[in-house]
C-alpha positions in Angstrom: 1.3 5.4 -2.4 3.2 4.0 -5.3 6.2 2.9 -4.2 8.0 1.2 -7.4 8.2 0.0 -10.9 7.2 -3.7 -11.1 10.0 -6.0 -12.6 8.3 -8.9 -13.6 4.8 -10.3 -13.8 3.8 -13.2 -11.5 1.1 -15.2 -10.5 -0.1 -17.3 -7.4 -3.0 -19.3 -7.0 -3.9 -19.3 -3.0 -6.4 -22.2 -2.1 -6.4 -25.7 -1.2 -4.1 -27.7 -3.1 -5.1 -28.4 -7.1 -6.3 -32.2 -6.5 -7.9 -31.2 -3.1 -9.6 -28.4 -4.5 -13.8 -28.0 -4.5 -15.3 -28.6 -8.4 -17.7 -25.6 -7.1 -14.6 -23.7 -5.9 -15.2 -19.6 -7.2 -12.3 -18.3 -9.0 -11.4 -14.6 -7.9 -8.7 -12.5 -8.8 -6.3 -10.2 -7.2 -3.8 -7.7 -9.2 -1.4 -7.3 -6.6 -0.1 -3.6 -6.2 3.4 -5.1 -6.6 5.3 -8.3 -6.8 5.0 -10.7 -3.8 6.3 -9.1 -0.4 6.0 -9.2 3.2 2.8 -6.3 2.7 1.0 -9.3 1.1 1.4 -11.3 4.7 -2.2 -11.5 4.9 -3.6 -13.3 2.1 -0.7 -15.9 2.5 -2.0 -16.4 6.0 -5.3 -16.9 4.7 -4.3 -19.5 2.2 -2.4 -21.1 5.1 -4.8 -20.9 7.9 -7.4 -22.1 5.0 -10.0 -19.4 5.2 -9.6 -18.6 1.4 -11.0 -23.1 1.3 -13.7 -22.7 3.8 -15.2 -19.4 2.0 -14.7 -21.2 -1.6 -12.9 -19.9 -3.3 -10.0 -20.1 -6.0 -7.8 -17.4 -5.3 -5.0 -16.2 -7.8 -2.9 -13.1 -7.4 -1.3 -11.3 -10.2 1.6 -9.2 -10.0 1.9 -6.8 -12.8 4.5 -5.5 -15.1 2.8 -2.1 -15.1 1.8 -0.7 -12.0 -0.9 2.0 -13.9 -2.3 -1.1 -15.1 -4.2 -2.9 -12.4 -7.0 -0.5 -11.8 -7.9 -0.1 -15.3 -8.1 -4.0 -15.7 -10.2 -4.0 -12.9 -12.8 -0.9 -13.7 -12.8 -3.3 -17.4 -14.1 -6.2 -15.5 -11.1 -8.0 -16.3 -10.1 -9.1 -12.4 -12.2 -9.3 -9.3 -10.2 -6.5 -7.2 -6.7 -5.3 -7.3 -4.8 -3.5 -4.2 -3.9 0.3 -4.8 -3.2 3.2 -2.4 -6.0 5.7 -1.2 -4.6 8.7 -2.5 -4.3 7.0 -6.4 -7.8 6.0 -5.5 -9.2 10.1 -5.7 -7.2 10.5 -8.8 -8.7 7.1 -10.4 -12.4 8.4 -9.6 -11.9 11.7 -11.0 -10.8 10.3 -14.4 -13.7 8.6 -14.4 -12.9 4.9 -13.9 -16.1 3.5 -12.4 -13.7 1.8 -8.9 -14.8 1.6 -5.2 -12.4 1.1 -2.3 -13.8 -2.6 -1.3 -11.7 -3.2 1.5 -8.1 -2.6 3.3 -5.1 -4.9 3.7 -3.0 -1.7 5.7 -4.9 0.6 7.2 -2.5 3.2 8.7 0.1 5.2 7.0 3.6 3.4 6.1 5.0 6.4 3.8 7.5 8.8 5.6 9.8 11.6 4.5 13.3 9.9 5.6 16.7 11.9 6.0 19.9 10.3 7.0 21.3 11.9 10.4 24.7 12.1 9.4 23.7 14.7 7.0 22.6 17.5 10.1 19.3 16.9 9.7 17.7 16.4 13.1 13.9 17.9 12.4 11.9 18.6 9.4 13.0 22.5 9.4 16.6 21.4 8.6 15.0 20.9 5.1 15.6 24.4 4.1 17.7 24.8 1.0 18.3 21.8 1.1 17.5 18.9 -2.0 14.3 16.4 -1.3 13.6 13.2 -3.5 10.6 11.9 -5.1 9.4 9.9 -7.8 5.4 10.6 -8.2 4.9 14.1 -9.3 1.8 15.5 -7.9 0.7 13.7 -4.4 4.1 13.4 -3.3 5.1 16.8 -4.4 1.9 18.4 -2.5 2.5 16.3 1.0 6.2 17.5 0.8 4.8 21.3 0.5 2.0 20.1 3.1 4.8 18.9 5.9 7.0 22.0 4.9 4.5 24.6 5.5 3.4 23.0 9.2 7.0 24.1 9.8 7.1 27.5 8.2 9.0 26.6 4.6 7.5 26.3 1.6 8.5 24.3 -1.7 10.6 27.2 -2.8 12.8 26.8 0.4 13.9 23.0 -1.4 15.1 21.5 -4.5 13.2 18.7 -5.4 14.5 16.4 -7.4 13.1 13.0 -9.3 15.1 9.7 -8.1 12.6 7.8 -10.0 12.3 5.5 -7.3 15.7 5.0 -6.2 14.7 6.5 -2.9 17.5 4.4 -1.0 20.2 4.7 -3.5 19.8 8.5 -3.7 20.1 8.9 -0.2 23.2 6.9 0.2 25.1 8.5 -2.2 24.1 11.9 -1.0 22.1 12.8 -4.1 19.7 14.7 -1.8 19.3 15.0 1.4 15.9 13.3 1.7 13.2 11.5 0.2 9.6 11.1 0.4 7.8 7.3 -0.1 10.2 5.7 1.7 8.4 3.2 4.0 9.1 2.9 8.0 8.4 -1.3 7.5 11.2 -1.3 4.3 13.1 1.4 3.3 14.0 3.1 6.8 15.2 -0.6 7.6 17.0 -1.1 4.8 18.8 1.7 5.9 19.6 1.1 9.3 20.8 -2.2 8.5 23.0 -0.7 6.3 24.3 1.4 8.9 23.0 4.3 8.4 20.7 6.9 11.3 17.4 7.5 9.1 15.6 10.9 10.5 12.0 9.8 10.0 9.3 12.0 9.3 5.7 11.0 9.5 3.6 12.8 7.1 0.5 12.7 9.8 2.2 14.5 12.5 3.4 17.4 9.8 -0.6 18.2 8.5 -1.2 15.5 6.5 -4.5 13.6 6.7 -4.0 9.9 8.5 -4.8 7.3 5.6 -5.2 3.8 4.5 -1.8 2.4 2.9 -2.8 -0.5 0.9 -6.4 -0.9 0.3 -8.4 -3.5 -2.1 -10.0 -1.5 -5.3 -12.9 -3.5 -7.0 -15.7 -2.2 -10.2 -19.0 -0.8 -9.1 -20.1 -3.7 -11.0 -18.5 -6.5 -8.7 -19.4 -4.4 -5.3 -22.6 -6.9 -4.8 -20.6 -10.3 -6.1 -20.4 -13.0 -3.0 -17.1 -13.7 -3.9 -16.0 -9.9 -2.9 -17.3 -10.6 0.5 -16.3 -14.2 0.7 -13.1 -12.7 0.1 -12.8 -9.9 2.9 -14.4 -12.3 5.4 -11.4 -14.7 4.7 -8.8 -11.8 4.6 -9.8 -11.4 8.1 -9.4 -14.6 9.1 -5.9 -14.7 7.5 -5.1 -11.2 9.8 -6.1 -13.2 13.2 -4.2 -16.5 12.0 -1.3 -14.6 11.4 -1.5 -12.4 14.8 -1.9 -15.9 16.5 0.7 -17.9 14.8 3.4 -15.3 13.4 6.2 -17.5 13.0 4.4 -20.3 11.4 3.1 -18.1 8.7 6.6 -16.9 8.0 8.2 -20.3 7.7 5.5 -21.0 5.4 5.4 -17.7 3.3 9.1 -18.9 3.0 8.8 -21.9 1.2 6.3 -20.8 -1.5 8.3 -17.3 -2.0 12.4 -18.8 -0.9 13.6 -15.1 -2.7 12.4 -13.3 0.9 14.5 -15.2 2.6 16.6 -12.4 4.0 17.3 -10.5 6.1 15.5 -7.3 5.2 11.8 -9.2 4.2 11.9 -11.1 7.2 12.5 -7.9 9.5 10.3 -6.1 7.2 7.7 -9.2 8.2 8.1 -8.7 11.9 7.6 -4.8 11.5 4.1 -5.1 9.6 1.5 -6.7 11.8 0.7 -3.9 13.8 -0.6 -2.2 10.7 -2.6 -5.0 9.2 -6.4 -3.8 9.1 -8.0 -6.4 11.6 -11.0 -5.9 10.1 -10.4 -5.5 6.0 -13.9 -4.8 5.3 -14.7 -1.8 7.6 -14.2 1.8 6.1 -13.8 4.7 8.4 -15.9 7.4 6.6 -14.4 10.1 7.8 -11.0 9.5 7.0 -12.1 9.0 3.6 -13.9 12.4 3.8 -11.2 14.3 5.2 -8.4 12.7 2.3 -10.8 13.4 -0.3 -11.6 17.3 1.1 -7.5 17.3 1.6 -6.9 16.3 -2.6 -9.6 18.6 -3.8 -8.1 21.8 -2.1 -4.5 20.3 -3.1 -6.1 20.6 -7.0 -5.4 16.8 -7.2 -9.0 16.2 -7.9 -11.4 18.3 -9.7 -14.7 16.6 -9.4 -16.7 17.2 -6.1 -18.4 13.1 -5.4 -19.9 12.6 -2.3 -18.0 9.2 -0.3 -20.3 6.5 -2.0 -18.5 7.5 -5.2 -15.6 6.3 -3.8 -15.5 4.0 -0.9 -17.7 1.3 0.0 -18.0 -0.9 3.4 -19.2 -4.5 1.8 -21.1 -6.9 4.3 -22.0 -10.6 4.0 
């Protein structure tokens, strides 16, 4: 799910070096879902392990200065693929933009509903008249009233209240009591190193539908394009390099992006492989169903599209 507002626009280019580079080398394009973090760890490990070399291609990322903007960019055939979140991609198809999930970077959920234990709250019923964060109206807003009904509350038992992405900030200075879109490989370790007891809540275990965090969006006109597949055979490659040599991935993430260096990316680093989709390319239909069938009777969608209109499994 969206997490933030991007600060500043940045770009990458992941191959071989420029003077080592192949004349037949394919350019493809990546709008990143946000600037350059430790979520990314995958297609910097591809670069590294040189996957991205040995499938051809040219590889840039973008990171944007509007996070809205990506999709519609890609949809116009103006970039190859850009990463987005399955829930955003329902709400993308049912305005009409012709996108297809392509592949996954993060294939289990990262968001959580986070309260700080020093404010009484122990489980999720706690919540009761008590003041909840968020910053997307609309999805985050329906898995709050989603996790508050498998307890017996409703919305009307909270105060919700728009931290417009603050979701740290808010907490610590006892704004509200909780927020949603928090992230259990950032946020809730931001926190503890702070010093703080976060009280994490998993939307799956509270009736919301498991689904992909970060997944690869590209235009129904690219979905046959070697260069798509190229790309998602390389990503895996760039999963298992980084699995097998962890450390060595970091030191070299490091280098190129010396911002990260602390103590919060590099723990957030560590945290993430576990959730890394081993196999990028691979689509679990019926997770895709079940989110989809989950939006539509939320009133998030209106339009009733079978799973072709909006995920695909791309082979070689």
């Amino acid at each position: 799910m969206l997490r933030r507002h991007f600060v500043s626009s940045v770009a990458a280019t992941l191959a071989a070096p420029a003077l080592a580079r192949a004349a037949s080398a394919q350019s493809f394009t990546l709008i990143l879902d946000w600037f350059i973090n430790p979520d990314h760890a995958p297609l910097f490990a591809a670069k590294y392990c040189g996957a991205f070399a040995r499938a051809g291609l040219d590889v840039k990322l973008i990171a944007p200065t509007d996070p809205d903007v990506p999709p519609r960019l890609v949809a116009a055939g103006q970039a190859d693929a850009c990463l987005s979140y399955q829930p955003q991609l329902y709400l993308l198809v049912d305005q009409g933009l012709p996108l297809r999930r392509t592949g996954t970077l993060i294939d289990k959920p990262l968001n959580t509903l986070t309260a700080l234990k020093q404010s009484g709250i122990t489980k999720l019923a706690d919540l009761k008249g008590r003041k909840i964060g968020y910053s997307v109206a609309g999805v985050e807003t329906v898995l709050i009233g989603t996790m508050l009904k498998s307890v017996g509350l409703q919305l009307s038992d909270v105060t919700l209240v728009n931290v417009n992405f603050n979701l740290v900030t808010a907490l610590q200075s006892r704004e509200v009591d909780a927020v949603i879109g928090t992230f259990r490989t950032y946020e809730d370790i931001q926190l503890a190193q702070a010093g703080l007891e976060p009280v994490i809540f998993a939307p799956e275990d509270y009736g919301v539908p498991q689904a992909d965090e970060l997944i690869l969006l590209s235009a129904e006109s690219k979905l046959k394009a070697p260069a798509l597949a190229g790309f998602l055979g390389a990503l895996r490659e760039g999963v298992a390099a980084l699995e097998a040599e962890p450390e060595k991935m970091l030191a070299l993430f490091l280098k190129d992006n010396p911002s990260l260096n602390d103590k919060l990316d590099i723990a957030s680093w560590h945290a993430l492989p576990p959730y890394f989709a081993r196999d990028p390319a691979a689509l679990d239909a019926a997770r895709y169903t079940k989110y989809r069938d989950f939006m539509r009777a939320a009133g998030l969608i209106k339009k009733d599209l079978p799973l072709s209109a909006y995920a695909v499994q791309i082979t070689a």
